[in-house]
C-alpha positions in Angstrom: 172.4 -37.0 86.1 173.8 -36.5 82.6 173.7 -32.6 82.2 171.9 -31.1 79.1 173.4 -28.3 77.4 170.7 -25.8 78.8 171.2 -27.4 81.8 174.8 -26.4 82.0 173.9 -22.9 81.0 171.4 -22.2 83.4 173.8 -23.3 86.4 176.6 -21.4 85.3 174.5 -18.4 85.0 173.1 -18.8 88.5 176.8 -19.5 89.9 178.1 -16.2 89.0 174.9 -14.5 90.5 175.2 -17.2 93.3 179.1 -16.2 93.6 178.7 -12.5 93.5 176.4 -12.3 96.3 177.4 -14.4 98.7 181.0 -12.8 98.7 179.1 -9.3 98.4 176.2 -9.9 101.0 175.3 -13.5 101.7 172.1 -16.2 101.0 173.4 -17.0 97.6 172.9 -20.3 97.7 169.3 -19.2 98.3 169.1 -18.8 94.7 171.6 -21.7 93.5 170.1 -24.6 95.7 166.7 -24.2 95.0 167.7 -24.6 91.1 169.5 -27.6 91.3 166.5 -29.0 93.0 164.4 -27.9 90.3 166.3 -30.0 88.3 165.5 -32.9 90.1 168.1 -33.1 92.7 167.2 -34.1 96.2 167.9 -31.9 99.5 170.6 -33.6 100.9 172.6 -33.9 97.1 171.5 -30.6 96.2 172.9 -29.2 99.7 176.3 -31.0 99.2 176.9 -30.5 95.8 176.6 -26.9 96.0 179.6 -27.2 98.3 181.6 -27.6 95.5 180.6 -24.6 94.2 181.4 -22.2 97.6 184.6 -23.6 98.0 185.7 -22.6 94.4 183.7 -19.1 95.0 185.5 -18.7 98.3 189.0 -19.8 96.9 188.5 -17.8 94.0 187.9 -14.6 96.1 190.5 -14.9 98.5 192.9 -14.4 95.9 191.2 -11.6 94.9 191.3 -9.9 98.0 195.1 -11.2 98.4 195.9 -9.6 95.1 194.1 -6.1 96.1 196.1 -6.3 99.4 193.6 -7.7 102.0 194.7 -10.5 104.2 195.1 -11.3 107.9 195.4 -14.8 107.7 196.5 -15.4 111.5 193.0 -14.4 112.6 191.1 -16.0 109.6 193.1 -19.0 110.6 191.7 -18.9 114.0 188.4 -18.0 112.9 188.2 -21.2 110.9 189.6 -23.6 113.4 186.4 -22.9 115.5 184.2 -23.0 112.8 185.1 -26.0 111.6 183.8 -28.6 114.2 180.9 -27.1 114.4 180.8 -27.7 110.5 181.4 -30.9 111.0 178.5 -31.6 113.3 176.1 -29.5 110.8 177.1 -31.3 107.7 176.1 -35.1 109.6 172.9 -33.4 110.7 172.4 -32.2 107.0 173.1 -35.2 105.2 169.9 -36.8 107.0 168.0 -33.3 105.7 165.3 -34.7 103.1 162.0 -34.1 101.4 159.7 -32.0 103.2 162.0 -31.5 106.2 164.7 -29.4 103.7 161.8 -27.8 102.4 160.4 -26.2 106.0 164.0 -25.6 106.5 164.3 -23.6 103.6 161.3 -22.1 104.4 162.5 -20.9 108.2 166.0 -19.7 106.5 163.8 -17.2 105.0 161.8 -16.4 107.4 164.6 -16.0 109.5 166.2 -13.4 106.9 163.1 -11.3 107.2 163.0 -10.9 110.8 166.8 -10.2 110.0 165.7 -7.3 107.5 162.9 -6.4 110.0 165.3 -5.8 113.3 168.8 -5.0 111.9 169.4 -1.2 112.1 172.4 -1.6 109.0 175.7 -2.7 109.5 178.2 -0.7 111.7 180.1 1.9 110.5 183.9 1.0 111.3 187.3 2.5 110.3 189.7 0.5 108.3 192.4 0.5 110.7 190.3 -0.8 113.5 191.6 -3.9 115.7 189.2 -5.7 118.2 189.5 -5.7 121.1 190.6 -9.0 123.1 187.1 -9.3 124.6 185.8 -8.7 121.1 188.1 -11.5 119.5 186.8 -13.7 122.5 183.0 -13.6 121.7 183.7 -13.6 117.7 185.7 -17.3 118.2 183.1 -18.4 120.0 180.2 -17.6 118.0 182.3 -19.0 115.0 181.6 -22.3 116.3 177.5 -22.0 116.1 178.1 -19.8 112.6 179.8 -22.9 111.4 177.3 -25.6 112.4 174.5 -23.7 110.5 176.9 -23.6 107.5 177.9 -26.6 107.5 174.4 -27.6 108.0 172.7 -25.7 105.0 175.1 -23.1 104.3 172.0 -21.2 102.9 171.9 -17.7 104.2 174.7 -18.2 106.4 176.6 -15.2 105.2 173.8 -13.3 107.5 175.2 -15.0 110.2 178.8 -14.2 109.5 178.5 -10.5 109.0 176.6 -9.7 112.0 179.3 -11.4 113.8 182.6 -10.3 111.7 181.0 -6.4 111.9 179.1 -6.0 115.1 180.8 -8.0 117.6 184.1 -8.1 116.2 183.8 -4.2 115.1 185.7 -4.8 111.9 184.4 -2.9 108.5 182.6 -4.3 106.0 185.8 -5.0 103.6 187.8 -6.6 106.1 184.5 -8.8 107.5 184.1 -9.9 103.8 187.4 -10.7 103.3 187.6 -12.7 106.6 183.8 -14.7 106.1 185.6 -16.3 102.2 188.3 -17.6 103.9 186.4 -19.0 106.9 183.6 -20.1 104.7 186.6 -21.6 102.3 188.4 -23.9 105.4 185.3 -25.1 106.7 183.4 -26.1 103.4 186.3 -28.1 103.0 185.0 -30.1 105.7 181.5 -30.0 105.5 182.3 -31.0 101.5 184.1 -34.6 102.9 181.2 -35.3 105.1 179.0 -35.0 102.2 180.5 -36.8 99.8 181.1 -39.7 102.5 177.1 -39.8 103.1 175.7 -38.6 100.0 176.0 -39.4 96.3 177.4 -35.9 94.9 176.6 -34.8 91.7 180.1 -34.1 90.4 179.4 -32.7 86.9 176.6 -30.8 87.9 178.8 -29.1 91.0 182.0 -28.4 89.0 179.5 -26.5 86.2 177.9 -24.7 89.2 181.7 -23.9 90.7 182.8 -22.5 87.4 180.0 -19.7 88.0 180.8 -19.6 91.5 183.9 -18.9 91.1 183.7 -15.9 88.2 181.3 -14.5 90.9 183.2 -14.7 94.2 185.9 -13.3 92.1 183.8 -10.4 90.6 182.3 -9.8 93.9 185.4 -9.5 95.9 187.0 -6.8 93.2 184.1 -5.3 94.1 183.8 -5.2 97.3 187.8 -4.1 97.8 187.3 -1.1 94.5 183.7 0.4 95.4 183.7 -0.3 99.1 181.4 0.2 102.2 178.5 1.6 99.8 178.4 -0.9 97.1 178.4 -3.8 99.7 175.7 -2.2 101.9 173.9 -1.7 98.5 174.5 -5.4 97.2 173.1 -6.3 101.2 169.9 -4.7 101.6 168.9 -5.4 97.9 169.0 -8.9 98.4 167.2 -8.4 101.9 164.6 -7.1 100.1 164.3 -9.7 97.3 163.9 -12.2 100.1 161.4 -10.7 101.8 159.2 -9.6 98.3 159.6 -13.7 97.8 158.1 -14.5 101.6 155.4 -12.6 100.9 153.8 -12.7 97.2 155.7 -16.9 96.9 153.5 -19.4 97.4 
């Protein structure tokens, strides 16, 4: 697919929207998949080309969080390894997504977001210093596992998935559970990204001009996150809750 110049703009732009949300809050590849399929893409090389662009996002923001002082690596290590196989799994199911099926897909991801907007009382207030629990570190590893299958699956909205997990079960605050979901999101995209390109035809060009956007945005949105805090990110959150569920209802 030989890129137009407009072209090139208009994924770049979305990239760094893309970028900044899903470090900030999650489901932006809710706005950067649907474009490239715009554009002509199919599901399945729509799906794994934007890959590409969240594992530049998520590398881009780990370093800024590293810079700003944030990193526990042993646990987002651990994190990772169980998320990974079930990335694995989700990215062989995904490469078979096509046509109409990725499109009632994309439709329940959104559905699912508004029941998420409808039920979710706001995410848990928790001090910085907080360490869970081992029962706590326990349930988070395991849930990893199914976190990771739906991201390596689709990846769309699956920073929903991670923050409940990160925030509620494993009680850490919002910073530190953004920190933690880039570099988990980071190692297993890496995986879900080689099962992709083994299946499907990627659209290189088109993911490295998406992953240049990505990656201003995870970068802008993890400076964020570490220099305004708690409020901005709980801002960022329930502002693109409630552009979801505006689109569910008035889309058609």
């Amino acid at each position: 697919m030989p890129l137009e110049l407009w072209q090139a703009a208009v994924l770049a732009g979305v990239g760094v929207i893309g970028g900044f949300v899903n470090v900030m809050a999650g489901g932006g590849s809710l706005v950067t998949v649907p474009v490239m399929v715009f554009m002509g893409l199919p599901g399945p090389v729509a799906n794994g080309t934007n890959r590409i662009a969240i594992l530049a996002q998520n590398l881009a923001a780990i370093v800024a969080f590293a810079r700003r002082g944030f990193g526990e690596f042993r646990l987002s290590l651990s994190l990772a390894a169980c998320a990974a196989p079930g990335a694995a799994v989700g990215a062989l199911v995904g490469t078979h997504l096509e046509g109409v099926w990725f499109n009632r897909a994309l439709a329940a991801i959104m559905v699912g977001v508004m029941l998420v907007m409808h039920f979710d009382r706001g995410a848990a207030e928790r001090p910085r210093d907080y360490r869970p629990s081992r029962g706590q570190l326990i349930t988070g590893h395991l849930l990893m596992v199914g976190a990771g299958f739906w991201g390596g699956f689709i990846q769309l909205g699956v920073g929903f998935i991670f923050m409940p997990i990160l925030n509620r079960a494993m009680g850490l605050d919002l910073v530190r559970t953004n920190m933690h979901k880039v570099f988990i999101i980071g190692c297993y995209t890496l995986v879900a990204l080689a099962v992709f390109a083994s299946r499907v035809e990627l659209l290189w060009a088109v993911g490295l001009v998406l992953a240049l956007g990505n990656a201003v945005g995870g970068y802008l949105g993890a400076h964020f996150a570490v220099s305004r805090g708690e409020r901005l990110i709980r801002l960022v959150l329930n502002a693109v809750l409630a552009a979801f569920i505006v689109k569910l209802l008035f889309s058609v």
